[in-house]
Structure formats: C-alpha cells, structure tokens
C-alpha positions as MATLAB code, in Angstrom:
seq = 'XXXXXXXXXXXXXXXXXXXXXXXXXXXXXXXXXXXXXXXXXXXXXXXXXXXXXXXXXXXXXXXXXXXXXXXXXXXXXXXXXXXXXXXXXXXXXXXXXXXXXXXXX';
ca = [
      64.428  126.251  -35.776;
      61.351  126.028  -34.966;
      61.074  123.947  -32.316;
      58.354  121.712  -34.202;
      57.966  117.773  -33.890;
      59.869  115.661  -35.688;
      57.892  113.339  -37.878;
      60.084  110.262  -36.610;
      58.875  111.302  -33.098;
      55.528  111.627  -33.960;
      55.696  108.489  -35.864;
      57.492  106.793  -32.959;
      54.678  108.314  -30.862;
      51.741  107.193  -32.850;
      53.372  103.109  -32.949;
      53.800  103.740  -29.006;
      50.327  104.406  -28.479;
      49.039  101.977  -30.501;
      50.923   99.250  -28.852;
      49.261  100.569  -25.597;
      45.653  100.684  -27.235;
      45.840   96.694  -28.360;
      47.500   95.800  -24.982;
      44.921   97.638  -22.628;
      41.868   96.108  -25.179;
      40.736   99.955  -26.501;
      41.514   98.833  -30.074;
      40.328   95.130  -30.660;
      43.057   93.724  -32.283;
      44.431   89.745  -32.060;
      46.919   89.564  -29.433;
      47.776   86.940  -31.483;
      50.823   88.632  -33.105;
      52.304   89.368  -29.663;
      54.389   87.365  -27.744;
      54.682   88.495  -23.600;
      57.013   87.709  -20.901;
      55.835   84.722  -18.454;
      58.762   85.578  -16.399;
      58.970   89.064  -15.209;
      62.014   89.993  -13.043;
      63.337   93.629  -14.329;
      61.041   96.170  -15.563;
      57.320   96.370  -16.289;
      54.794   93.158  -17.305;
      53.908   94.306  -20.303;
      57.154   93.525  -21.839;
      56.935   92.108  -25.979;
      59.124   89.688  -27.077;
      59.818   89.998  -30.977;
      58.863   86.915  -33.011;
      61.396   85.087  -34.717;
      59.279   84.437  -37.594;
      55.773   85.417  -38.829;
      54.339   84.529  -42.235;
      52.837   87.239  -43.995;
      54.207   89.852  -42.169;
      54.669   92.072  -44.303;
      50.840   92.582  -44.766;
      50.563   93.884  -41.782;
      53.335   96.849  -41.716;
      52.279   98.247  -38.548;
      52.632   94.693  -36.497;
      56.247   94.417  -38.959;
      57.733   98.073  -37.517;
      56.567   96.482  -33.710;
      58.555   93.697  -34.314;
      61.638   95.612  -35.549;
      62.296   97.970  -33.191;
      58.973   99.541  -31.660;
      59.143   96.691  -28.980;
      62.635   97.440  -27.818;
      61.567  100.938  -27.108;
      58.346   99.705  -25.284;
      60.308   97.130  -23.044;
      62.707   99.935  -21.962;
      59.917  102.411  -21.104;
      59.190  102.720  -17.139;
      55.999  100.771  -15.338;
      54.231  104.462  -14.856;
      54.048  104.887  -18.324;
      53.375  101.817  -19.681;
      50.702  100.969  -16.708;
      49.148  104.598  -17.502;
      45.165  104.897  -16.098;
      43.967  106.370  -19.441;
      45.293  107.207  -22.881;
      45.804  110.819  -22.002;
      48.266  110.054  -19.548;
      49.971  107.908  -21.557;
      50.337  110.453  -24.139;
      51.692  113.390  -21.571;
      54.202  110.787  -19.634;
      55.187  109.392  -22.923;
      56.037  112.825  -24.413;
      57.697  114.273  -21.627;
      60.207  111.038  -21.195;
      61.057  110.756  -24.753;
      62.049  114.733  -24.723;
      63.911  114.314  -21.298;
      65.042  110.521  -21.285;
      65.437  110.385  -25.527;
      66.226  113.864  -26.208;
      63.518  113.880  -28.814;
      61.451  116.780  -30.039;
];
C-alpha cells in the first residue's frame, strides 16, 4: 500500500471545505439552500439542517450530496474546526481529525 488518499476522502474533503467557504462568505453562494439551527444547545452554531424537500435539486449535485450526508458529517465535526480563522487551518484540523477521529486516509 501506498499509503495514498483515498478519493472518497478527498472527495469528502473537497464537499467539507466547500461547505466552510459558502458559510464563512469566501465563495458567494445563496445561503438560500441552507437551513441553520436557531436553537443551539450541543455542538457548534454552524450546524445544517437537511431540507425535506427542494425542487430542482438535482441541478445542483453539489448542494444534493450536502443534503444527503455531507451535513451529518459537518454537524458532528468539533467548534475548532468548524470555527477555523482561515481556510488553511481548516484544511490541517480537518485532515488530521478525519485520519484520527474517522480512521480515514
């Protein structure tokens, strides 16, 4: 083996980060498509809650894989990575908890 990256991790990786981009305003996307917790008691504020119904979803296949399982995964990450200062951050934290917390290479 060659200790490589999966392509499931990187692809998990690459949805993670873009969630973080459109919540933190880098990429200018309607927020229109996301639905956030008003009532925060466990975990971080940033939580997503998944629609129940969207029409024309399945134009947009990125905002259709956050709403099937890329949100759970964001809701159960921890404040300090989903609060991160810059993108850079985010990417090191995020990669070092899904290879120590996920077991994912």
């Amino acid at each position: 083996m060659l200790g490589l990256t999966t392509f499931e991790t990187r692809m998990l990786m690459a949805d993670l980060i873009q969630v973080f981009k459109i919540l933190h305003n880098i990429d200018r996307v309607d927020k229109f498509f996301f639905t956030f917790a008003l009532n925060n008691t466990m975990g971080h504020s940033l939580k997503l809650y998944k629609s129940r119904f969207v029409l024309d979803i399945n134009k947009f296949a990125f905002l259709k894989t956050v709403s099937l399982c890329v949100s759970d995964i964001w809701n159960h990450l921890p404040d300090d990575i989903v609060s991160a200062a810059s993108l850079n951050i985010l990417k090191n934290k995020l990669d070092r908890h899904l290879q120590i917390n996920w077991g994912l290479k």
